[in-house]
Short mmCIF file of the C-alpha atoms (twelve columns), coordinates in Angstrom:
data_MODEL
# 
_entry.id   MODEL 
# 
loop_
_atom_site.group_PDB 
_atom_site.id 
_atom_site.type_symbol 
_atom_site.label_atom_id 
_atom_site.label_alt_id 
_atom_site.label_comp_id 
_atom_site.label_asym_id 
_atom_site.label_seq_id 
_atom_site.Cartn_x 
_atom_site.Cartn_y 
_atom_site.Cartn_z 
_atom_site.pdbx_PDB_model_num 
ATOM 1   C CA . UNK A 1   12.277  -1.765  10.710  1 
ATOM 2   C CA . UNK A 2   12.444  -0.942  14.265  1 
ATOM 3   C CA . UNK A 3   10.930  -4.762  15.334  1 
ATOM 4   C CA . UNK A 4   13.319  -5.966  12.633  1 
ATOM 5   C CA . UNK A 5   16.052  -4.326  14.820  1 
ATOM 6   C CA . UNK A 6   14.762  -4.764  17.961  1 
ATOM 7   C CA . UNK A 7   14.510  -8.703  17.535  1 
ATOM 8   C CA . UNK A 8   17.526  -8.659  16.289  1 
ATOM 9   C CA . UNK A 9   16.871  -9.949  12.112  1 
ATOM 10  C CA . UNK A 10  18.484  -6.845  10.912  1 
ATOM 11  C CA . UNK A 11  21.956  -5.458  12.336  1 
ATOM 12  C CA . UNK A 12  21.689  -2.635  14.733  1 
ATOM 13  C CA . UNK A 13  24.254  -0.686  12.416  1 
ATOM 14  C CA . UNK A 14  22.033  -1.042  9.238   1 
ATOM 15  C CA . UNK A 15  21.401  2.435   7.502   1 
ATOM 16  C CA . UNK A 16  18.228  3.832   8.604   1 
ATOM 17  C CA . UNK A 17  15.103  3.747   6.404   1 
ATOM 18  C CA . UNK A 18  12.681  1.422   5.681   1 
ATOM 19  C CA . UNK A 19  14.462  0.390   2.002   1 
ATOM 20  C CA . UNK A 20  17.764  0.292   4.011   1 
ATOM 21  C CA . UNK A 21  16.219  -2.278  6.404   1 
ATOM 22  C CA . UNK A 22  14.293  -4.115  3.320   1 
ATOM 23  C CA . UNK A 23  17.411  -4.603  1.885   1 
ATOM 24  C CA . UNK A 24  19.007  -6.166  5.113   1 
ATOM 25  C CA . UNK A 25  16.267  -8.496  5.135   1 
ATOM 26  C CA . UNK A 26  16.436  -9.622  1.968   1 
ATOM 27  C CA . UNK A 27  19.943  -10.724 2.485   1 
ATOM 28  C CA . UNK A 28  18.590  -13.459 5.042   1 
ATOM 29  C CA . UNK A 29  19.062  -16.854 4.054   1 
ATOM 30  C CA . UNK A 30  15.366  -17.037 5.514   1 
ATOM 31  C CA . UNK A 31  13.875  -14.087 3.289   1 
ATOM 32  C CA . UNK A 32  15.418  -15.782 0.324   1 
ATOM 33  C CA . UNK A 33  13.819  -19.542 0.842   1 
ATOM 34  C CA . UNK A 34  10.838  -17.352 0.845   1 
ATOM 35  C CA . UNK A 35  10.956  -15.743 -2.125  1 
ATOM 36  C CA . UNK A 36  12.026  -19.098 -4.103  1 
ATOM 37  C CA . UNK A 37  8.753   -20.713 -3.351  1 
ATOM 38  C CA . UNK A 38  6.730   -17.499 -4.227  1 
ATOM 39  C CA . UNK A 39  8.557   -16.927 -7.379  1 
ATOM 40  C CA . UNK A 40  7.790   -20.500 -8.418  1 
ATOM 41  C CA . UNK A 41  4.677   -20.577 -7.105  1 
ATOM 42  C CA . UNK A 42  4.042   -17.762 -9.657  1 
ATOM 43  C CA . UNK A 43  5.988   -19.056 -12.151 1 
ATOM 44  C CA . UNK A 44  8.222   -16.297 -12.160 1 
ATOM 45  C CA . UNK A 45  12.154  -15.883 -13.328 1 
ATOM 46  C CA . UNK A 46  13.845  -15.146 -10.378 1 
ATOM 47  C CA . UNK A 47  16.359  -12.207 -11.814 1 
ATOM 48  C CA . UNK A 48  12.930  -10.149 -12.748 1 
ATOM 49  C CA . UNK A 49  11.884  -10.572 -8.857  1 
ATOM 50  C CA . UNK A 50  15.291  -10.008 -7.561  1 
ATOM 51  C CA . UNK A 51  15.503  -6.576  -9.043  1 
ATOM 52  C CA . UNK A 52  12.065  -5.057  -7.602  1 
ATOM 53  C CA . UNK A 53  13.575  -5.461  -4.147  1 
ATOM 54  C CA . UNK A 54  15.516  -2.065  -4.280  1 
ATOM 55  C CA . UNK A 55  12.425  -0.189  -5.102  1 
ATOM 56  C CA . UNK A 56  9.861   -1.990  -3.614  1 
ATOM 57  C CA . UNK A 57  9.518   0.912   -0.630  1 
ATOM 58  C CA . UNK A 58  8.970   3.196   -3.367  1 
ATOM 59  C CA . UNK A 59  6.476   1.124   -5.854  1 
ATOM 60  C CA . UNK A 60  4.225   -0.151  -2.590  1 
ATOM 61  C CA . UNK A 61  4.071   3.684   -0.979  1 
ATOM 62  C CA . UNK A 62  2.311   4.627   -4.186  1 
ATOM 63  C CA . UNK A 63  -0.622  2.146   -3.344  1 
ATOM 64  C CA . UNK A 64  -1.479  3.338   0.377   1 
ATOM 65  C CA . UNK A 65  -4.519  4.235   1.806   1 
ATOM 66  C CA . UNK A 66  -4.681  5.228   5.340   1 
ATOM 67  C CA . UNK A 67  -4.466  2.862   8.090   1 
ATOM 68  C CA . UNK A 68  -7.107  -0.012  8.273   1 
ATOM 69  C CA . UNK A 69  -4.972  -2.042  10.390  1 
ATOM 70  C CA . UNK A 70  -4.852  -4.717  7.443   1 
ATOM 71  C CA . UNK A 71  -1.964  -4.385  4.783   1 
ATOM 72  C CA . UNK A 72  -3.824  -5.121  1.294   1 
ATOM 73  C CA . UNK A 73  -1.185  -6.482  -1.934  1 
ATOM 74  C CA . UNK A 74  -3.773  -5.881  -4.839  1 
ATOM 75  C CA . UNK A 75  -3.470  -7.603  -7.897  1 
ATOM 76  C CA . UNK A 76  -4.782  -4.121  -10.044 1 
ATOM 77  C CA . UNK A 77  -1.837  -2.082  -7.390  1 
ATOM 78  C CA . UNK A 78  1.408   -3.862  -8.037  1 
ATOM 79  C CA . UNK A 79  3.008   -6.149  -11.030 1 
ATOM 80  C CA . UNK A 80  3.221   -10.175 -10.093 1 
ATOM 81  C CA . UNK A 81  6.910   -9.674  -9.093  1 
ATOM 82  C CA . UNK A 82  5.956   -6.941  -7.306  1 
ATOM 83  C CA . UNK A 83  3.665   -9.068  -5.416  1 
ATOM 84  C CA . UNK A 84  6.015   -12.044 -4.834  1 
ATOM 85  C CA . UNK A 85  8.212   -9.624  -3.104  1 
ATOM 86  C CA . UNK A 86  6.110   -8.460  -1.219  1 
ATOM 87  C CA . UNK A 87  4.040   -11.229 0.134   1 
ATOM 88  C CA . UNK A 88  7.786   -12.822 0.913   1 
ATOM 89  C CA . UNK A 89  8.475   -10.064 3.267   1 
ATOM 90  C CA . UNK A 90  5.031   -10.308 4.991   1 
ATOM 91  C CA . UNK A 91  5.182   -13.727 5.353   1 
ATOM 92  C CA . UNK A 92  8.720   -13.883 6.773   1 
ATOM 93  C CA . UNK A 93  7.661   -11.386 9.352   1 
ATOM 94  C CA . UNK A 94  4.552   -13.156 10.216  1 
ATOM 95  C CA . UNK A 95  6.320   -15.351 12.694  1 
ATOM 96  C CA . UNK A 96  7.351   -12.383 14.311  1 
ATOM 97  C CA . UNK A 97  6.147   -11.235 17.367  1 
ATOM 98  C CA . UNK A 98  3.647   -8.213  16.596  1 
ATOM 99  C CA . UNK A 99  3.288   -9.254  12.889  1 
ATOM 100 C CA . UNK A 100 1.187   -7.061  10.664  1 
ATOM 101 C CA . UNK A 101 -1.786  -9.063  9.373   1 
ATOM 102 C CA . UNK A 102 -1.673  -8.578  5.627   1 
ATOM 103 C CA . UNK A 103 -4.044  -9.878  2.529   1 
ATOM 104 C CA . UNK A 104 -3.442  -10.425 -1.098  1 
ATOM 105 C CA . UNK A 105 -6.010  -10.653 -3.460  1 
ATOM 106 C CA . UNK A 106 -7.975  -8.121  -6.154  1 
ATOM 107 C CA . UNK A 107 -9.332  -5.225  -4.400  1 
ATOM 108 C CA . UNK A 108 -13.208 -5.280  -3.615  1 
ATOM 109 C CA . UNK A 109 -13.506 -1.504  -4.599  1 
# 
């Protein structure tokens, strides 16, 4: 959250934590064109998405492994709205200077 800050997407006065900052995000007008074309790209209803944002923190913390540099959204790790979510936020931020490189896909393990 501190990039978020730092380049200014998130208010300098948002709560601290990572969910507190997610939230913030998701209240962008560009997180939210986003998320439409990933929820109908996967054929989603947008009210089931919209809810896993306040718990998405939570529900992808369960699914990490130690740092290999690489963030990994695995189909076996996370429900499809789960996903949608989640791949919007990486994707908004991957415009942003010092993106994370992420991947989606099923897990080769």
């Amino acid at each position: 959250m501190c990039q978020a800050k730092l380049i200014k997407k998130i208010k300098p006065d948002c709560p601290p934590g990572v969910q507190a900052g997610l939230n913030a995000l998701a209240k962008t007008e560009e997180f939210t064109q986003i998320l439409l074309k990933e929820i109908a790209a996967r054929h989603l209803e947008s009210k089931d998405v919209i809810q896993c944002i306040s718990s998405i923190y939570r529900e992808a913390s369960k699914h990490t492994f130690g740092n290999d540099s690489v963030i990994a959204i695995y189909e076996q790790d996370h429900k499809m709205k789960e996903r949608a979510v989640l791949a919007a936020f990486l994707k908004m931020q991957s415009g942003w200077l010092y993106n994370l490189e992420w991947i989606e896909g099923k897990s080769e393990g």
